[in-house]
C-alpha positions as CSV (number, residue, x, y, z in Angstrom):
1,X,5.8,-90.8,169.2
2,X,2.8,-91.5,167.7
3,X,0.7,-89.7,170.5
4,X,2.2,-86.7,169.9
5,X,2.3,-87.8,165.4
6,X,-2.0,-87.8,166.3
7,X,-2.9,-85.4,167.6
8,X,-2.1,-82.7,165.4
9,X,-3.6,-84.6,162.9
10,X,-6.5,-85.5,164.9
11,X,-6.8,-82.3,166.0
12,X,-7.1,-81.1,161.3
13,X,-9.5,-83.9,161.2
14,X,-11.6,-82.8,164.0
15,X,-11.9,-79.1,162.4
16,X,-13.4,-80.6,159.0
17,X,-16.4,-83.2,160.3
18,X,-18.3,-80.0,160.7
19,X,-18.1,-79.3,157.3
20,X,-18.3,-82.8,155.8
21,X,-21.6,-82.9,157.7
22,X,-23.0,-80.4,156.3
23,X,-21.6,-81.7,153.0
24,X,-22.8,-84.8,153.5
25,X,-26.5,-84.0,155.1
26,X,-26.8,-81.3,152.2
27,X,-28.0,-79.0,155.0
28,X,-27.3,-75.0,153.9
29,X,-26.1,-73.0,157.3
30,X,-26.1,-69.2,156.6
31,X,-23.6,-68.1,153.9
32,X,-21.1,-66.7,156.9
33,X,-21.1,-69.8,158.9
34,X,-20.8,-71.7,155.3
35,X,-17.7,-69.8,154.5
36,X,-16.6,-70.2,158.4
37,X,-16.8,-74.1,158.6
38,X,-16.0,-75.1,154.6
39,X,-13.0,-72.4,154.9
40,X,-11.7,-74.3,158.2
41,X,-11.8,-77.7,156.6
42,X,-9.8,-76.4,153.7
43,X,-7.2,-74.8,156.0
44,X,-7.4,-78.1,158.1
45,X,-6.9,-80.7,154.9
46,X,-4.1,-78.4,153.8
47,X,-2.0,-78.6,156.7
48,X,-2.1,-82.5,156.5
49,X,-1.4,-82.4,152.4
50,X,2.0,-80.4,153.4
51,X,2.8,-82.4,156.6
52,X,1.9,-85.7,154.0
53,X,4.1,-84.1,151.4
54,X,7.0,-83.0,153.4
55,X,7.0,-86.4,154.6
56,X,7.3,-88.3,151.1
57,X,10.4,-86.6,150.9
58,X,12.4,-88.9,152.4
59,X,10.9,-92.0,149.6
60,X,11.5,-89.8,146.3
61,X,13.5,-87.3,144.4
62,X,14.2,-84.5,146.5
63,X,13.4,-81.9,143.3
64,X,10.5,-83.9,142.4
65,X,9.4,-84.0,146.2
66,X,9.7,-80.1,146.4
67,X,7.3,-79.8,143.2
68,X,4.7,-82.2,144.7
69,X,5.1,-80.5,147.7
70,X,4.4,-77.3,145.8
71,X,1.4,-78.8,143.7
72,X,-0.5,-80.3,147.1
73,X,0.1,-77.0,149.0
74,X,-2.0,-75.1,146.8
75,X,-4.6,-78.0,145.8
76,X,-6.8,-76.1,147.7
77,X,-6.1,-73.0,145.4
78,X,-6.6,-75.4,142.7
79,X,-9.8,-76.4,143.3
80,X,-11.5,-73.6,144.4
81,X,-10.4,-71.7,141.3
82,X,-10.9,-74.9,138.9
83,X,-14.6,-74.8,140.7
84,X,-14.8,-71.2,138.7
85,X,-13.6,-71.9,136.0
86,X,-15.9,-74.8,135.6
87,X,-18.8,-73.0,136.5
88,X,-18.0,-70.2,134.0
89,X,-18.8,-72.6,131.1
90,X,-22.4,-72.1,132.0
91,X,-22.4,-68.8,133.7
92,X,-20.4,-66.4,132.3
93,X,-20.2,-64.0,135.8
94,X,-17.7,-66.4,136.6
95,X,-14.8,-65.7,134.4
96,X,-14.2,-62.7,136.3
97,X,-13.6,-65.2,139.8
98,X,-11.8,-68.0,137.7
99,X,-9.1,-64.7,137.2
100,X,-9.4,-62.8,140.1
101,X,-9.1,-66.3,142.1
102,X,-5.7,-66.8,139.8
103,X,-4.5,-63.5,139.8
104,X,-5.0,-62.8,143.5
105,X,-3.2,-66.2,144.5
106,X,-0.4,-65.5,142.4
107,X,0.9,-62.2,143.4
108,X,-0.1,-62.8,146.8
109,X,2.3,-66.0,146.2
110,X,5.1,-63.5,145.3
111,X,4.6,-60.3,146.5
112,X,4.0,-61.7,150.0
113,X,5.5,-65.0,150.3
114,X,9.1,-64.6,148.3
115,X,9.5,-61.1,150.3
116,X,8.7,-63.1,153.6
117,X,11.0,-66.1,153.5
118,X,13.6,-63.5,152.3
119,X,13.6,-60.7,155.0
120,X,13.2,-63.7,157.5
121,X,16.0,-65.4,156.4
122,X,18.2,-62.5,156.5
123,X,17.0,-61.4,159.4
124,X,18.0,-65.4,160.8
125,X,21.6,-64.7,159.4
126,X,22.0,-61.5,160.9
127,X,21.2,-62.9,164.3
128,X,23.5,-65.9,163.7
129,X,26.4,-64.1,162.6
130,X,25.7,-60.5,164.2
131,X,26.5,-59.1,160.9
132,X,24.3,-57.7,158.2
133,X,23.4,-59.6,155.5
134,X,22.6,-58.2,152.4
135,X,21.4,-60.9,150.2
136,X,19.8,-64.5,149.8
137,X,22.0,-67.2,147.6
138,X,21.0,-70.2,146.3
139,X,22.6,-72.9,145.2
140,X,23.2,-73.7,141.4
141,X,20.0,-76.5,140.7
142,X,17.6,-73.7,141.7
143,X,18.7,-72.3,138.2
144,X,16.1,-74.9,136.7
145,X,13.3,-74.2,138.2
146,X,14.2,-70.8,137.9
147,X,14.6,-71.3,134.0
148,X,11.4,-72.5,134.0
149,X,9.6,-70.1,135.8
150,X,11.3,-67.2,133.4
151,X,9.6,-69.4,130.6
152,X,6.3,-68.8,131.7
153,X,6.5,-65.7,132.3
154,X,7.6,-64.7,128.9
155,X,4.2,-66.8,128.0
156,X,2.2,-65.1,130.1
157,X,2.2,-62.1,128.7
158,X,-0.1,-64.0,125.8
159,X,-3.0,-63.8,128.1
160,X,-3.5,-60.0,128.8
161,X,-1.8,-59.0,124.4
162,X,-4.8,-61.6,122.9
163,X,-7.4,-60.7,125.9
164,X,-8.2,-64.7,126.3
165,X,-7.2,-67.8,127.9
166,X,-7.3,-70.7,124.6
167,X,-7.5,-74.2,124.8
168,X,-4.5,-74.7,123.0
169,X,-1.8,-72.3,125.0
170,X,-3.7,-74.2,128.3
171,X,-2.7,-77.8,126.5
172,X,0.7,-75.9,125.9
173,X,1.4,-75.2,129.5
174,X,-0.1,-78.6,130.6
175,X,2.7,-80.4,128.4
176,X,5.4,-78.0,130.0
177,X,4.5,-78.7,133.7
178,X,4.9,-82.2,132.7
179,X,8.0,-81.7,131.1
180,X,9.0,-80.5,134.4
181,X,8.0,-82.6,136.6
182,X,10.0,-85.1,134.7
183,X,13.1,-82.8,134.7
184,X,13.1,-82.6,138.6
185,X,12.6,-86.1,139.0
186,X,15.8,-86.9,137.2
187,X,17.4,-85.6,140.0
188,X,19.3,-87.4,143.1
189,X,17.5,-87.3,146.1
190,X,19.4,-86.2,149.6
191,X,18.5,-86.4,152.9
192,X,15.4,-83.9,153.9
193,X,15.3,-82.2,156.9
194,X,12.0,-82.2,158.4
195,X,10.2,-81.0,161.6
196,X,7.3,-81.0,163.4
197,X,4.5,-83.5,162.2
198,X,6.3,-84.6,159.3
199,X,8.9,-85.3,161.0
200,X,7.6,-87.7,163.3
201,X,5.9,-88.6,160.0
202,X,9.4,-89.2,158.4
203,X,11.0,-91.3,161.2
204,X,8.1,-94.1,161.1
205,X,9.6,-97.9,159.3
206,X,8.9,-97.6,155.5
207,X,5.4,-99.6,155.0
208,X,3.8,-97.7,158.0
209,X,5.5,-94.2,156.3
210,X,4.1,-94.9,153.1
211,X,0.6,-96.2,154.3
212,X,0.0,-93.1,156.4
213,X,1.4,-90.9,153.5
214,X,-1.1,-91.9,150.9
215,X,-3.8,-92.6,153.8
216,X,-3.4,-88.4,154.4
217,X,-3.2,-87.8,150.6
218,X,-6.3,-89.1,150.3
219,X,-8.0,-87.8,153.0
220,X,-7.0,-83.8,153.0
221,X,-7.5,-84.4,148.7
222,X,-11.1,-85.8,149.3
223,X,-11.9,-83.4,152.1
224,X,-10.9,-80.0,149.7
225,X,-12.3,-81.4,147.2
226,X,-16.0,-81.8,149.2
227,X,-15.4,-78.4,150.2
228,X,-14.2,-76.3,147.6
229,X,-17.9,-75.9,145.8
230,X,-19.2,-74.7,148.9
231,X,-16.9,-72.5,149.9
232,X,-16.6,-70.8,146.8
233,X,-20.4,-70.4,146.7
234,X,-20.5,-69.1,150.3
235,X,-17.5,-66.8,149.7
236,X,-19.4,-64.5,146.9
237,X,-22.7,-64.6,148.9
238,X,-21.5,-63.9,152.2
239,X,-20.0,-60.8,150.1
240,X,-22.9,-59.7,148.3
241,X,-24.8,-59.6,152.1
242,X,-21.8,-57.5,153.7
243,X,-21.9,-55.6,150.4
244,X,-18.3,-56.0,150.0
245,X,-16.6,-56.0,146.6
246,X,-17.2,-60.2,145.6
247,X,-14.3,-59.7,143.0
248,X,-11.9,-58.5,145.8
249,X,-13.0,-61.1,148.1
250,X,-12.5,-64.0,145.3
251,X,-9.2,-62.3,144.8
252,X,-7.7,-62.2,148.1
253,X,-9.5,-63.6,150.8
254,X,-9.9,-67.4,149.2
255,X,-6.6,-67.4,148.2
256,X,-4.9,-66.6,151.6
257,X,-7.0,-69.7,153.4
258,X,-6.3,-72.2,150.6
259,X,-2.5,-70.9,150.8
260,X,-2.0,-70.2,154.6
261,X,-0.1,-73.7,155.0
262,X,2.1,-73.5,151.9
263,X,3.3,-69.9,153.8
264,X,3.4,-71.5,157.1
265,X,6.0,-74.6,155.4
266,X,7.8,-71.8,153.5
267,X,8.3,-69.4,156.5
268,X,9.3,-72.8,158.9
269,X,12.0,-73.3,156.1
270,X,12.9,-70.0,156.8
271,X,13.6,-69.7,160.5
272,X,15.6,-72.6,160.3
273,X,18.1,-71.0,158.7
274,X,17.1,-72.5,155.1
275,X,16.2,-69.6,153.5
276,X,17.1,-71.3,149.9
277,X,15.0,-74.0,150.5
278,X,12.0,-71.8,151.2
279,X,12.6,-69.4,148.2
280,X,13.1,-73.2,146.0
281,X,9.3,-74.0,147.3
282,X,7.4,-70.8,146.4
283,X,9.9,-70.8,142.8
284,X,8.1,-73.9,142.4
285,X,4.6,-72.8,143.3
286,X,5.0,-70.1,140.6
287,X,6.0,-72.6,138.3
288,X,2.6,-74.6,139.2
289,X,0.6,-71.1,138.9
290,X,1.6,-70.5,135.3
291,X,1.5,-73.8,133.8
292,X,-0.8,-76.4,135.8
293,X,-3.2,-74.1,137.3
294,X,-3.4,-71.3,134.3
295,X,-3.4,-74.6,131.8
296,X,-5.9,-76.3,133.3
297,X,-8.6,-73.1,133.7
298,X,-9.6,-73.0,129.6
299,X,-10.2,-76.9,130.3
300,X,-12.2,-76.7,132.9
301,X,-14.1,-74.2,130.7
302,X,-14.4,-76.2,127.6
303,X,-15.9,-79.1,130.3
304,X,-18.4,-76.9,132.1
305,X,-20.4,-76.1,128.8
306,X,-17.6,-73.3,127.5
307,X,-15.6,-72.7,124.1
308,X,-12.5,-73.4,123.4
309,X,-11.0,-69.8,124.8
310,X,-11.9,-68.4,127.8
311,X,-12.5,-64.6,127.1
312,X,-11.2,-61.9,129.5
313,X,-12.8,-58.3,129.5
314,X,-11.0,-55.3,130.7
315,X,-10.7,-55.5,134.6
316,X,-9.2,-59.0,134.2
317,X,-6.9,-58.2,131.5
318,X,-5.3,-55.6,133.5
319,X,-5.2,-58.2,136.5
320,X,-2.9,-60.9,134.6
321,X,-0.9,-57.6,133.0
322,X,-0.1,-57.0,136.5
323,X,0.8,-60.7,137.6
324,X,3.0,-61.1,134.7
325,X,4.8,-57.8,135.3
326,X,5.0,-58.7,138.8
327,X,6.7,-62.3,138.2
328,X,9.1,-60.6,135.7
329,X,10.4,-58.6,138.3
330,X,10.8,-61.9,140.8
331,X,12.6,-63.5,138.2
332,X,15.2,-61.0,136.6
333,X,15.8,-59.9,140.4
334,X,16.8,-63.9,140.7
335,X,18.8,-64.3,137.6
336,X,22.1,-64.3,139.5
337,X,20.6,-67.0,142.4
338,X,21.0,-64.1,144.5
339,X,17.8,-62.3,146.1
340,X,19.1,-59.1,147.4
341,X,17.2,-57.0,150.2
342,X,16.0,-54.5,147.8
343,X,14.1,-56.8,145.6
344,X,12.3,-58.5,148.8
345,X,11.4,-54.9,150.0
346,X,10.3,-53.6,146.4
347,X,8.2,-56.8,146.3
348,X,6.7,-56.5,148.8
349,X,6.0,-52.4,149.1
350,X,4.5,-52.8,145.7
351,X,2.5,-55.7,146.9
352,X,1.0,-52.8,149.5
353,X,0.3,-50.6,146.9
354,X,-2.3,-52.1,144.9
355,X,-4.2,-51.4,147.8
356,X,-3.5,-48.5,148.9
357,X,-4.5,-47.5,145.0
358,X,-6.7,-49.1,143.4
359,X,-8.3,-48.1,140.1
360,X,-7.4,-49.1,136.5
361,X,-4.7,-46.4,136.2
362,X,-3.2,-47.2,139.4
363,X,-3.2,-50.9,138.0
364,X,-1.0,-49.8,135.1
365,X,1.4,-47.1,137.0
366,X,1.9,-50.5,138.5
367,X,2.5,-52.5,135.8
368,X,4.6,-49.7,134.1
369,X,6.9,-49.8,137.7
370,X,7.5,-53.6,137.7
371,X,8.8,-52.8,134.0
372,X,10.8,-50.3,134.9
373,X,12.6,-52.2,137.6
374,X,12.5,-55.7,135.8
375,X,14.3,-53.9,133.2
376,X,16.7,-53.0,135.5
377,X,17.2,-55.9,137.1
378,X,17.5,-57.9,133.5
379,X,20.4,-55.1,132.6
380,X,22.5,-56.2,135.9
381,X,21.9,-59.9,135.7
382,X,22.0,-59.8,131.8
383,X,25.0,-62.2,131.9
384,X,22.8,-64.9,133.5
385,X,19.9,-64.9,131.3
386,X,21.0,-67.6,128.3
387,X,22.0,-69.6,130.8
388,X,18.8,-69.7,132.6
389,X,16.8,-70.3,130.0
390,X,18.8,-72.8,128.8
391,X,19.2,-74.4,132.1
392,X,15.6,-76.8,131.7
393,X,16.7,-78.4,128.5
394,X,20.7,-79.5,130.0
395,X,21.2,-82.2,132.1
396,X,20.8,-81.8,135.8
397,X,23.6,-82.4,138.4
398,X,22.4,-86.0,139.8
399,X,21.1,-86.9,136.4
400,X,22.5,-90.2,135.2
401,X,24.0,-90.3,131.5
402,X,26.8,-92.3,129.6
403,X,29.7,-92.9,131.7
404,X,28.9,-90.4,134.3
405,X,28.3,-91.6,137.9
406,X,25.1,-90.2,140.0
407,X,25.8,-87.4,142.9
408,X,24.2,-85.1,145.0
409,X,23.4,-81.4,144.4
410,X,25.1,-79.1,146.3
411,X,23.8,-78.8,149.6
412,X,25.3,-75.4,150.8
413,X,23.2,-72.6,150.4
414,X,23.3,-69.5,152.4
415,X,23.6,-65.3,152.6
416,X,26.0,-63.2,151.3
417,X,27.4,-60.4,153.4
């Protein structure tokens, strides 16, 4: 067992001691071997932070493991973005890649990821039952972290209508991702089901578990952290040599390194036939996006030599418009704890079609779509809306009170026909 437990992880460390050289040595390789090696080690670290955090499942909370999870998959996100933010507090150019980083991450997070796991887990049900299946259920505690996520996407829309990011609505959404983490802790834990390296991970005696849990916490954490700065910087020069678009590159191609492994755990949930589960990870990535990662960007400001409001202009007002529309859509269409095929496939064609049309007036067609259909979506699913947002302020199932004894959630979740 812990032959085969090494050498995947061997094989993640192996990929960053070229970069932590360099790190280390302070030696500067041309900007597209920079991006090359520092982007590997981040890929590298990440898959050990979600094998790490998969792992820990079987110690706490399951809802509180599934929102660490969700927090360590995209530290690499984090950091790279928190890297621009900082920076921006002395240079303003950077605003623009503290949103496009945040922007970029978060739709890709939706319009690519949700639309994924779903299709795949259909598709998985069709095969197992040789039936079509139309939609995606989850079970009833999803409605929390769905509640939140609806939340924060109402706040959201402050961003693009005041054209600025303040230090108080980031101190706001700070104290609301705590609140949550404390919600989904309150929860029982069950049994997770694991594979792979955190599997093997998950099967070691408790004191070697936890010591090799926090030993790859620590490592993959101190590794991104190396690496973000230089990987950022080599990102925007390599694309100012290959004269491509830097913005687009911030936007895109950093997010989908630093969020490859959160995909990769998400899309495993999936083809295991735990489509739920999968779709209960990215809802809880989203939740991340709009309250720790967006809250945390006007403080990173503020410490990099900023004001207390980080100050969008035009292009980037239209790009958190867009993101906000977009999660609108993602949640009304998952009012009812049902993802039907339409919604995955509207995602995810709409996703396409900021490419295939770009331009400011594209952007808000786009926006003006997501509306439309979120409007749509909120009329059908109207009857579940109170209860939705209501849901992250009432007790959870598993949540000890007077008189009450402490279960399990619900562990069916499936497809309806």
């Amino acid at each position: 067992m812990f032959v085969k437990l090494l050498r995947p992880i061997g094989l993640c460390a192996a990929l960053t001691v070229p970069a932590l050289v360099l790190r280390l040595t302070g030696a500067a390789p041309s900007p597209l071997l920079g991006l090359a090696l520092f982007g590997t080690a981040v890929v590298a670290a990440s898959f050990v932070l979600a094998w790490a955090a998969e792992a820990a499942q079987v110690d706490i909370s399951g809802g509180l493991a599934i929102a660490i999870l969700a927090v360590i998959a995209v530290l690499p996100e984090y950091a790279v973005d928190l890297y621009f933010a900082y920076t921006a507090g002395s240079d303003p150019a950077y605003v623009a890649y503290a949103a496009a980083n945040m922007t970029g991450s978060n739709r890709l997070l939706l319009g690519l990821g949700w639309s994924l796991v779903v299709l795949i887990g259909l598709a998985i049900a069709r095969g197992r039952t040789g039936k079509t299946v139309r939609e995606l259920t989850l079970d009833s505690p999803y409605r929390v972290e769905l509640g939140f996520l609806a939340i924060a996407s109402v706040v959201a829309f402050v961003i693009p209508v005041t054209g600025q990011l303040s230090l108080l609505l980031g101190c706001a959404l700070l104290g609301f991702f705590g609140f949550y983490l404390w919600k989904v802790s309150r929860a029982e834990a069950g049994e997770p089901e694991l594979a792979g390296p955190a599997a093997r991970i998950g099967a070691l005696p408790a004191r070697p578990r936890r010591i090799l849990v926090v030993t790859l916490f620590l490592f993959a954490a101190a590794v991104i952290l190396a690496c973000a700065e230089p990987f950022a910087h080599n990102l925007i020069t390599a694309g100012t040599q290959l004269g491509v678009d830097r913005f687009l590159l911030v936007q895109w191609l950093a997010p989908l390194a630093s969020e490859a492994p959160e995909f990769i755990v998400a899309i495993l949930f999936a083809v295991r036939g735990k489509g739920a589960d999968a779709i209960g990870t990215l809802i809880s990535s989203k939740v991340n996006q709009w309250t720790l990662l967006v809250g945390s960007l006007p403080i990173a400001y503020l410490f990099g030599g900023g004001g207390a409001a980080l100050r969008l202009d035009a292009r980037q007002i239209e790009e958190f418009l867009l993101t906000a529309t977009q999660t609108l859509l993602g949640v009304t269409a998952l009012l009812a704890l049902r993802f039907p095929r339409w919604a995955a496939w509207s995602l995810l064609g709409l996703f396409a079609a900021q490419f295939a049309l770009p331009g400011q007036t594209a952007r808000y067609v786009l926006c003006g779509v997501y509306a439309l259909l979120a409007a749509a979506a909120l009329i059908r699913n109207r009857r579940h809306v109170l209860p939705t947002l209501a849901a992250p302020f009432r007790r959870r199932p598993g949540t000890p009170g007077p008189e009450v004894h402490i279960g399990r959630w619900p562990e069916t979740s499936g497809t309806r026909r």
